[in-house]
C-alpha positions in Angstrom: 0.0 0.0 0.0 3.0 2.7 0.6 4.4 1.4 -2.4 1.3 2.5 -4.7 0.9 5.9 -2.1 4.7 6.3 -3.3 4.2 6.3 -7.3 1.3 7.9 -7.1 3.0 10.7 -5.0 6.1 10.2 -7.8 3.4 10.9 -10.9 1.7 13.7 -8.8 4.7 15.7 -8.8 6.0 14.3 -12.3 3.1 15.0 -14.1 4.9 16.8 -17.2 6.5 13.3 -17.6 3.5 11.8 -18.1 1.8 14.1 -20.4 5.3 14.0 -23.0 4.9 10.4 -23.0 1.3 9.8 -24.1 2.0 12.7 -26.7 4.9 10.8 -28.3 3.2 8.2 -28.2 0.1 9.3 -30.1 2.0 11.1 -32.1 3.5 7.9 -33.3 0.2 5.8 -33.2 -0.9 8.6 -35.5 1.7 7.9 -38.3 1.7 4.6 -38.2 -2.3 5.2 -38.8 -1.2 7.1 -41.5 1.1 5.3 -43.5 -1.4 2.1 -42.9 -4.2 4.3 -44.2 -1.7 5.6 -47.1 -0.9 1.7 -48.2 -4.7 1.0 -48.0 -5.7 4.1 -50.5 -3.1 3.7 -53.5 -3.0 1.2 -56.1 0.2 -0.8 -56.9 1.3 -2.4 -60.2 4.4 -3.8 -61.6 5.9 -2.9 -64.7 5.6 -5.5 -67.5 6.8 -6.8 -70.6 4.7 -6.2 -73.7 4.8 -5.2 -77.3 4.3 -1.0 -78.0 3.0 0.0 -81.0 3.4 3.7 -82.1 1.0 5.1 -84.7 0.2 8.2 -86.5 -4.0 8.1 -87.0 -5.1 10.1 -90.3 -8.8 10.4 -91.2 -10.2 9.8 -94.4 -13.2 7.8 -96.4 -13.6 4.8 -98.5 -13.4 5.2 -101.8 -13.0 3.0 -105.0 -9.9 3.2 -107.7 -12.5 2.0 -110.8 -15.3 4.7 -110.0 -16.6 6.7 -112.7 -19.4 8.9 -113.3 -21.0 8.8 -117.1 -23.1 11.8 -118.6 -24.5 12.2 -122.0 -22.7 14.9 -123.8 -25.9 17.1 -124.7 -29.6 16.7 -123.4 -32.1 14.5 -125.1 -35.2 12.3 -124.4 -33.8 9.2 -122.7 -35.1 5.9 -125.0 -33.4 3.0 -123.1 -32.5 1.9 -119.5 -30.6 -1.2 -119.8 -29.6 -1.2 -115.9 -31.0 -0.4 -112.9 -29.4 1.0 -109.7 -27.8 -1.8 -107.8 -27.1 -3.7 -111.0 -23.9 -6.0 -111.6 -22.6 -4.1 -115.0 -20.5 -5.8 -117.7 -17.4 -3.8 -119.9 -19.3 -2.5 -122.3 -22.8 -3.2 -121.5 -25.2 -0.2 -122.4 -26.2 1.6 -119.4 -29.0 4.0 -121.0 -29.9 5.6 -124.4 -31.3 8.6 -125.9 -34.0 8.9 -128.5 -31.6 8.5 -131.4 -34.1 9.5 -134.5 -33.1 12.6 -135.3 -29.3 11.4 -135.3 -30.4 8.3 -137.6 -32.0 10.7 -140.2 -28.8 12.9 -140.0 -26.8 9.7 -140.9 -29.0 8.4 -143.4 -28.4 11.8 -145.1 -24.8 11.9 -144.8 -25.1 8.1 -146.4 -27.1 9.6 -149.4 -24.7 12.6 -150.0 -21.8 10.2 -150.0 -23.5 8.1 -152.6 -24.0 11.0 -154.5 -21.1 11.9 -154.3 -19.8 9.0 -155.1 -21.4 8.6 -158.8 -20.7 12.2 -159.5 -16.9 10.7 -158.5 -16.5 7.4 -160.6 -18.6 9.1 -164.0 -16.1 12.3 -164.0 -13.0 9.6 -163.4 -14.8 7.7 -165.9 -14.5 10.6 -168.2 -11.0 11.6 -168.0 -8.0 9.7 -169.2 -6.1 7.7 -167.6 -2.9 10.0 -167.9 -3.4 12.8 -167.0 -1.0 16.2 -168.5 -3.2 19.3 -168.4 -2.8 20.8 -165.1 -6.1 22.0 -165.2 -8.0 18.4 -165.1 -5.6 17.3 -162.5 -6.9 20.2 -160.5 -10.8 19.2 -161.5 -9.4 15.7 -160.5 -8.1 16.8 -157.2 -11.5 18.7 -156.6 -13.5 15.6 -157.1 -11.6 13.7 -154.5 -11.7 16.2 -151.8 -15.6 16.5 -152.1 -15.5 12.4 -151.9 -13.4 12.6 -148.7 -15.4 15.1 -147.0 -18.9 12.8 -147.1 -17.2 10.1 -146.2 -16.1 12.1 -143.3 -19.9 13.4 -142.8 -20.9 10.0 -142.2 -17.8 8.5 -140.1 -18.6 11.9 -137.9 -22.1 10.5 -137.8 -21.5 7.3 -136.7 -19.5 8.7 -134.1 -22.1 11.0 -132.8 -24.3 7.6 -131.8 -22.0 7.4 -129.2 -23.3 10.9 -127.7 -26.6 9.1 -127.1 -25.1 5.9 -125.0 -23.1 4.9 -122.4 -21.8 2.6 -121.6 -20.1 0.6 -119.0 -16.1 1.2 -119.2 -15.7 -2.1 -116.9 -17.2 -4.7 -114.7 -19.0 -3.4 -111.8 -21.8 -2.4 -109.8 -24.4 0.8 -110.9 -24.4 2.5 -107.4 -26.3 5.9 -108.8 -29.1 6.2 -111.3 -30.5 9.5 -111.8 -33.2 8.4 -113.8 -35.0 5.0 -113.9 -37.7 5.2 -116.3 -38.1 6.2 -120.1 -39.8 9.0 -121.9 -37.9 11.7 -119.5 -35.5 14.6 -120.8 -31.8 14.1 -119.0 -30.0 17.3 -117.8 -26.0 17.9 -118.0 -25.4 16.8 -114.3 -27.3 13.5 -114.3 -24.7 11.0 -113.9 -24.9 7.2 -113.6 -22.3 6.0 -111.3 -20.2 2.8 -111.9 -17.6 1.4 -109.1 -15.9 -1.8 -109.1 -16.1 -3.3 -105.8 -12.8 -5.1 -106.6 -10.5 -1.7 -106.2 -11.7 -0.7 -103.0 -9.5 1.1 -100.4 -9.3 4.1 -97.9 -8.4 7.4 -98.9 -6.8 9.9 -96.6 -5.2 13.4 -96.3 -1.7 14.1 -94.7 -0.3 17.8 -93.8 2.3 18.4 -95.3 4.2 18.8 -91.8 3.0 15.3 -91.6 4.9 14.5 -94.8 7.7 12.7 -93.4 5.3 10.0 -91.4 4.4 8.2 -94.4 6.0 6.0 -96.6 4.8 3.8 -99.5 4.4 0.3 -98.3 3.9 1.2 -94.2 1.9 -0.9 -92.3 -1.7 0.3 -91.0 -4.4 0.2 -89.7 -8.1 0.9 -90.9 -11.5 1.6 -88.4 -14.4 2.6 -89.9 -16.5 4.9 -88.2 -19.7 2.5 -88.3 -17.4 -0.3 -87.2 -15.1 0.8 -83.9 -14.8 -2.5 -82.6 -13.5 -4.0 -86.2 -9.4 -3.0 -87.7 -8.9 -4.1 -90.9 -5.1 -4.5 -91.6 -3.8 -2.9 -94.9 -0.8 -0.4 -96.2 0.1 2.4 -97.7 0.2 2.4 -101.8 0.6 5.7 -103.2 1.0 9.3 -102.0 0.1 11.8 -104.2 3.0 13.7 -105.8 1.1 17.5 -105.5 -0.7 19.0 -102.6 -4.3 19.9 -102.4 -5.3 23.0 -101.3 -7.7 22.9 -97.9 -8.9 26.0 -95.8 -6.3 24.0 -92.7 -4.0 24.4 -95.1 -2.1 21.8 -97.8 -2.1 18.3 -97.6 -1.5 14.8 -99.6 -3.9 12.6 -100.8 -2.7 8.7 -99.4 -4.0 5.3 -100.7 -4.1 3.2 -98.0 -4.7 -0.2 -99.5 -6.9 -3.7 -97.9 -5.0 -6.2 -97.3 -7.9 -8.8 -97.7 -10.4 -8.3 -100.0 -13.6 -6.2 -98.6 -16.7 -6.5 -99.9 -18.8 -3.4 -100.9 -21.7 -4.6 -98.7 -20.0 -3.8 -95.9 -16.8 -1.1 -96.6 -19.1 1.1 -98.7 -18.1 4.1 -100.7 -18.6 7.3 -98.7 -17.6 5.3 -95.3 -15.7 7.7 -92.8 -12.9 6.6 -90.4 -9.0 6.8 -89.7 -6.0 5.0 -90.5 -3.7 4.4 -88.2 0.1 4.0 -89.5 2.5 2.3 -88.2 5.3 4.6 -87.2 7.8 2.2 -84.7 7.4 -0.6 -83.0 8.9 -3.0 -79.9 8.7 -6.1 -79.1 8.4 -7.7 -75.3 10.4 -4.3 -73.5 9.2 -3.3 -69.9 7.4 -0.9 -69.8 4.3 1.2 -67.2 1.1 3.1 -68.1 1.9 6.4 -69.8 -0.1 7.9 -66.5 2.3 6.6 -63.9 4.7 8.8 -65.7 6.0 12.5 -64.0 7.8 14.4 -66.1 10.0 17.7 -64.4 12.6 19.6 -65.8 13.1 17.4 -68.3 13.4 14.3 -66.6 10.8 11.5 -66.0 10.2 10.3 -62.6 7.9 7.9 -61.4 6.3 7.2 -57.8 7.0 4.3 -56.2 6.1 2.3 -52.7 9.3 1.1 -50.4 8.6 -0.1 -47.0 5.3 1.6 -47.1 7.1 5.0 -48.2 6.4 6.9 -51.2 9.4 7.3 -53.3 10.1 9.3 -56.7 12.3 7.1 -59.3 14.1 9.2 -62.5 13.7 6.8 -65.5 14.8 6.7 -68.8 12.2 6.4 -71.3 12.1 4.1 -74.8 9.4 4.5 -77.3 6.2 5.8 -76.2 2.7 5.4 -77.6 -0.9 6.8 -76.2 -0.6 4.1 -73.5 2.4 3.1 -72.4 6.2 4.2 -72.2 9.1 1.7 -72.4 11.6 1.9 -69.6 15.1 1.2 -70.6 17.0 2.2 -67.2 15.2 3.0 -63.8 13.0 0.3 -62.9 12.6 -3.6 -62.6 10.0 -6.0 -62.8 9.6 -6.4 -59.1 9.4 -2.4 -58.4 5.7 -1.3 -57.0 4.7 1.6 -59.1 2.1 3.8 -57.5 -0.8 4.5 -60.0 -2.4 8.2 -60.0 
């Protein structure tokens, strides 16, 4: 009982001793409530091997390398319709027709002219001898052969103008526009009926010209199609155009980006928006972390890491980079717990 009377008198009059200890020691119940609270909150990863793919994404639209768009060189009464939009077309085939009777009674005219003027020909050759020395019938003979030429030119020129009143299909393919579809109605000089082969197929895009140096013929890409996100469709680069074109953002170059399997025109139709993405670098199995994890100050790249519950920055040197995720090439192993944002 004196012993207890004792330490109690001891803490009575040591009171200060007391009150420093329980503050030390919340304080350090505190941290370590702190740093467990800390661990609990922030997520860890490792970094990891994988395979980074850089690419340079240019927009553009399907479009067709057989497309063309036919028009009758004057108006007239169309006569014949010998397709139909959404038609398989043959080379050759006749598309539509106009009412070619007033061109057949020019023809048949030019054909009587030459006949005329072919008897007038053959009696006055008939007529002369068949040496001739007077300069003056070998001018009358020169005459006659000129006005011979010149109707058999009236009706070649005919025949030819027949061709003002088709068209025709230059080669295989499908009749995607129609402007007209029945008979008996006057065409105008911008209906058009349009022919693409479904065969030449392929994505057209437009590169800045500060771009220029990102493309090359034969680069791998990649081609999304705004009605398909979910779908790539693997191809390359065929031609770049050897000219700019002038755009209100400035000039760029027209690029053929080529399938690399054939797509059909039911589903990669002409007119279809989306990108192509080009392959600019690539690397295979290197370590690498999210591009988020990444701090970048005064030109050096830091990253935050955990080590015996402690945050701690990291400088790393960086590889190729992409939208996603950086390669590390000094700065970080495998077994290193990087602190995600």
């Amino acid at each position: 009982m004196d012993k207890v009377k004792a330490l109690a008198g001891w803490l009575k009059n040591k009171w200060w001793i007391v009150l420093i200890v329980l503050v030390v020691g919340g304080v350090i119940y505190w941290q370590w409530q702190s740093r467990q609270a800390q661990t609990a909150q922030v997520d860890l990863i490792n970094p990891e091997y994988r395979d980074i793919v850089k690419t340079t994404v240019f927009s553009g639209r399907v479009d067709a390398r057989e497309r063309v768009g036919l028009r009758f060189a004057g108006v007239g009464k169309l006569s014949y319709i010998g397709a139909k939009q959404g038609d398989n077309v043959k080379r050759g085939q006749t598309i539509a027709s106009l009412d070619q009777r007033t061109v057949q009674k020019q023809l048949d005219k030019a054909l009587s002219m030459y006949q005329t003027e072919r008897w007038a020909f053959e009696e006055e050759q008939a007529a002369r001898p068949d040496i001739i020395a007077d300069e003056t019938l070998q001018r009358e003979a020169d005459l006659d052969q000129f006005s011979l030429n010149r109707s058999v030119l009236d009706v070649e020129l005919q025949y030819l103008s027949f061709d003002n009143y088709r068209i025709s299909a230059p080669f295989d393919g499908i009749l995607v526009s129609a402007p007209i579809e029945v008979t008996g109605v006057t065409t105008g000089a911008t209906d058009a009926w349009e022919i693409i082969n479904p065969d030449t197929l392929y994505f057209k895009t437009w590169v800045d010209e500060v771009d220029f140096e990102k493309v090359k013929v034969g680069q791998p890409a990649t081609i999304v199609l705004d009605a398909y996100p979910d779908r790539e469709y693997l191809g390359q680069v065929a031609e770049i155009d050897y000219q700019t074109m002038d755009t209100i953002e400035g000039s760029v170059f027209a690029v053929k980006v080529v399938f690399a399997q054939p797509v059909s025109i039911e589903e990669a139709r002409v007119g279809m928006n989306g990108e192509a993405r080009l392959l600019s670098a690539e690397k295979r199995h290197v370590l690498s972390v999210p591009i988020e994890t990444l701090i970048s100050r005064e030109g050096q790249s830091y990253v935050e890491v955990m080590v015996n519950n402690q945050r701690q920055e990291k400088a790393v040197t960086l590889g190729l980079e992409n939208d996603d995720y950086a390669e590390i090439l000094e700065g970080l192993s495998e077994d290193d717990q990087v602190i995600l944002p």
